[in-house]
Structure formats: C-alpha cells, structure tokens
N, C-alpha and C positions, 0 to 999 in steps of 0.2 A: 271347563269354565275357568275362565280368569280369575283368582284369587288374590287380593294386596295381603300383602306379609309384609310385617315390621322389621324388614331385614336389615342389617348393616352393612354397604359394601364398603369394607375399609379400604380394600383393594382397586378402587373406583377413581384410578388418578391419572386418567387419560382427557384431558382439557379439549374440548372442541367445541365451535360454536354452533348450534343449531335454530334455525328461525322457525318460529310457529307461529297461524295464524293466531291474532290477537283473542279470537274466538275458543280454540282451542286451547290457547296458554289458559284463557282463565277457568275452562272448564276444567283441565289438570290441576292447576291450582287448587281448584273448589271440592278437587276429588281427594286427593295428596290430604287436603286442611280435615278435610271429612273421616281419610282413613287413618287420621293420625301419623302419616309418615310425611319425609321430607320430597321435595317435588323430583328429587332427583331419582331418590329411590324407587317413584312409582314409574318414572320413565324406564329406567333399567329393567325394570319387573315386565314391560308392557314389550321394550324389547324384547327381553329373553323369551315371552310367551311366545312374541310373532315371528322367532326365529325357529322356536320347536316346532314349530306348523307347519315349517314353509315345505315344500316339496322336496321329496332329494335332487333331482334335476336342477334345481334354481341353485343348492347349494353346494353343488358340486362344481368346480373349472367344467368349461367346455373345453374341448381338444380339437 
C-alpha cells in the first residue's frame, strides 16, 4: 500500500516540465496540503511506488 512519508529529496534537481490534468493537479495538491508535504515530494513518492511495481519486462531494454 502507498504510504506519503515526510521525505526530503535534496537530491531532486532534475528540472522538467510535466502537464497534468487540471483535475488531477488539484487533487494532488489537496492530498500533498493534506499529508503535509510538498507537492513535489508526494509526486516523487507516487513515482517511485509505480516504478517498484512495474513488471521486470517493461523495465528492462528490449533487444
């Protein structure tokens, strides 16, 4: 299960832009304001879970 943790990623200085539905921006917002962390770090956190998940096939080069 997905858990928000108060993490710091100091580390976290790779600049890119990403568009989200206006639906979605505010419901991370509203969750981010909710768990007390910053919006950036609950996105990092939602990555990193949906990365541990993913399949090894999908994360591995095909050849």
């Amino acid at each position: 299960m997905f858990e928000i943790k108060p993490i710091s990623y100091k580390k976290a200085n790779s600049p890119t832009t990403i568009r989200f539905t206006e639906e979605l921006f505010s419901e991370l917002k509203e969750v981010a304001a909710n768990a007390g962390v910053s919006f950036n770090s609950l996105v990092l956190q939602a990555c990193e879970y949906a990365l541990k998940d993913l399949p090894e096939e999908i994360k591995t080069p095909h050849e």
